[in-house]
BATI-424625 format. One record per residue: residue in three letters; x, y, z of N, C-alpha, C in turn. Coordinates in steps of 0.2 Angstrom, whole numbers, plus 5000, padded with zeros to 4 digits. Example, Ala and Ser with C-alpha at 12.3 -4.5 7.8 and 13.67 -1.06 7.14 Angstrom:
ALA506649725039506249785039506649845039/SER506449895035506849955036506450005039/
***
This chain:
UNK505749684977505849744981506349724987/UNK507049744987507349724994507249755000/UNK507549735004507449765013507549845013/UNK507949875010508249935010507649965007/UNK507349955002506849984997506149995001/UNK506349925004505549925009505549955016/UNK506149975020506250025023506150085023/UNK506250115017506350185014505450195016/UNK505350165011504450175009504250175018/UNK504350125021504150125027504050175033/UNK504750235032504850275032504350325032/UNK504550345024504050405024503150385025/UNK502950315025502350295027502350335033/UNK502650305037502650345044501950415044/UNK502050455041501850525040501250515034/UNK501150485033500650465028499850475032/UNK499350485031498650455034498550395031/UNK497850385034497750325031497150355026/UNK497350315019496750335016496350275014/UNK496150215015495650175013495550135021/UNK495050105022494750045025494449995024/UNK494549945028494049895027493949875032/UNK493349885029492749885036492449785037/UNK491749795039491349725040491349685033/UNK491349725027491149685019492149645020/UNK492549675021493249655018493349685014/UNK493749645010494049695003493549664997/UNK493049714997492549704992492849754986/UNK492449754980492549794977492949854977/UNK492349894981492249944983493049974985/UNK493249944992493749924993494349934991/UNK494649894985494849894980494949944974/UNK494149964972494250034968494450094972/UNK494350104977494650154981495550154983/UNK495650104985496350074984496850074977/UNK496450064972496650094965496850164962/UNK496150194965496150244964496850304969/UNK496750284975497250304979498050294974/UNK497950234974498750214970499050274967/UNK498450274961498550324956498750394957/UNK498750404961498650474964499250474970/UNK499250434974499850434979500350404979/UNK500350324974500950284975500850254980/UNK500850284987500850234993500350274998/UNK500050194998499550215004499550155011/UNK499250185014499050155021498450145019/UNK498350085022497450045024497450015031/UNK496850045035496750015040496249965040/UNK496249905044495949855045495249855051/UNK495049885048494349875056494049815057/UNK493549795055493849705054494149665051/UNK494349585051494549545048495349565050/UNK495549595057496149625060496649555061/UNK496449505062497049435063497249415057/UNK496849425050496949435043497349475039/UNK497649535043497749585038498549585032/UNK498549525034499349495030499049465022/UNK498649415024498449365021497849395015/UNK497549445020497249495012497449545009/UNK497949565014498349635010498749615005/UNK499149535004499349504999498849494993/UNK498249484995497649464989497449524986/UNK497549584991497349634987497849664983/UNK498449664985499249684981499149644975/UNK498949604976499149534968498549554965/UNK497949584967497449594961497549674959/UNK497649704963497849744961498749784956/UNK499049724954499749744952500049774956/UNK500049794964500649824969500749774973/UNK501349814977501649794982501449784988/UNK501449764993501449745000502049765003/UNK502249835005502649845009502649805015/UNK502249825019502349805027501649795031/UNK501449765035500949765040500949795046/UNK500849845047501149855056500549875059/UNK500449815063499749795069498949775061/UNK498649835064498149835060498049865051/UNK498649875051498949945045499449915041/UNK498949895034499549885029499649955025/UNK500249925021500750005017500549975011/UNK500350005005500449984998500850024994/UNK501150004989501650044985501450014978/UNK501350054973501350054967501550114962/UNK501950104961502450144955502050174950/UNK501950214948501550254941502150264937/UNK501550214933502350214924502550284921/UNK501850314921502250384917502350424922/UNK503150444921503650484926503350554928/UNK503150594925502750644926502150634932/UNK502150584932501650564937501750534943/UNK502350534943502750504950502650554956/UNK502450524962502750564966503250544970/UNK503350494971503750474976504350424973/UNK505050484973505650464969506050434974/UNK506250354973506750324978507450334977/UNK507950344979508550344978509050294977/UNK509450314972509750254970510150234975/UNK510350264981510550224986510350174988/UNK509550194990509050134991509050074988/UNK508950084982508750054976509249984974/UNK510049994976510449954975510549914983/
***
């Protein structure tokens, strides 16, 4: 994903809520299926970190790699995630071929 791509997403995060946490367990299961599930339905979410706050780089990349997404950004406590839904019909978030190149 390039800089411009990761921008955009960044963007429209901005106006996102957060819909998953992690709490005292980390990124348990639990965790994880929520974050998947999210995916599936939003494309891109925010995760806030209530513990494990000086980590939130280093697990928000473990959680992106088990879950096949992206790691857009970390800002402060708050990762962004982004994952693409294969079938088209099920997209919600179209990036622009400005962006994209």
């Amino acid at each position: 994903m390039n800089s411009s791509t990761r921008n955009y997403l960044r963007k429209i995060a901005h106006h996102i809520n957060i819909s998953v946490m992690v709490g005292k367990q980390g990124a348990d299961e639990r965790v994880l299926k929520a974050l998947d599930e999210s995916l599936k339905s939003h494309e891109l979410v925010k995760v806030r970190f209530q513990n494990f706050k000086d980590e939130t780089r280093p697990i928000g990349e473990k959680m992106a790699l088990a879950l096949k997404a992206t790691l857009v950004a970390t800002v402060g406590h708050v990762a962004i995630f982004y994952r693409r839904n294969e079938d088209e019909k099920d997209r919600v978030i179209f990036i622009p071929r400005s962006v994209l190149e």
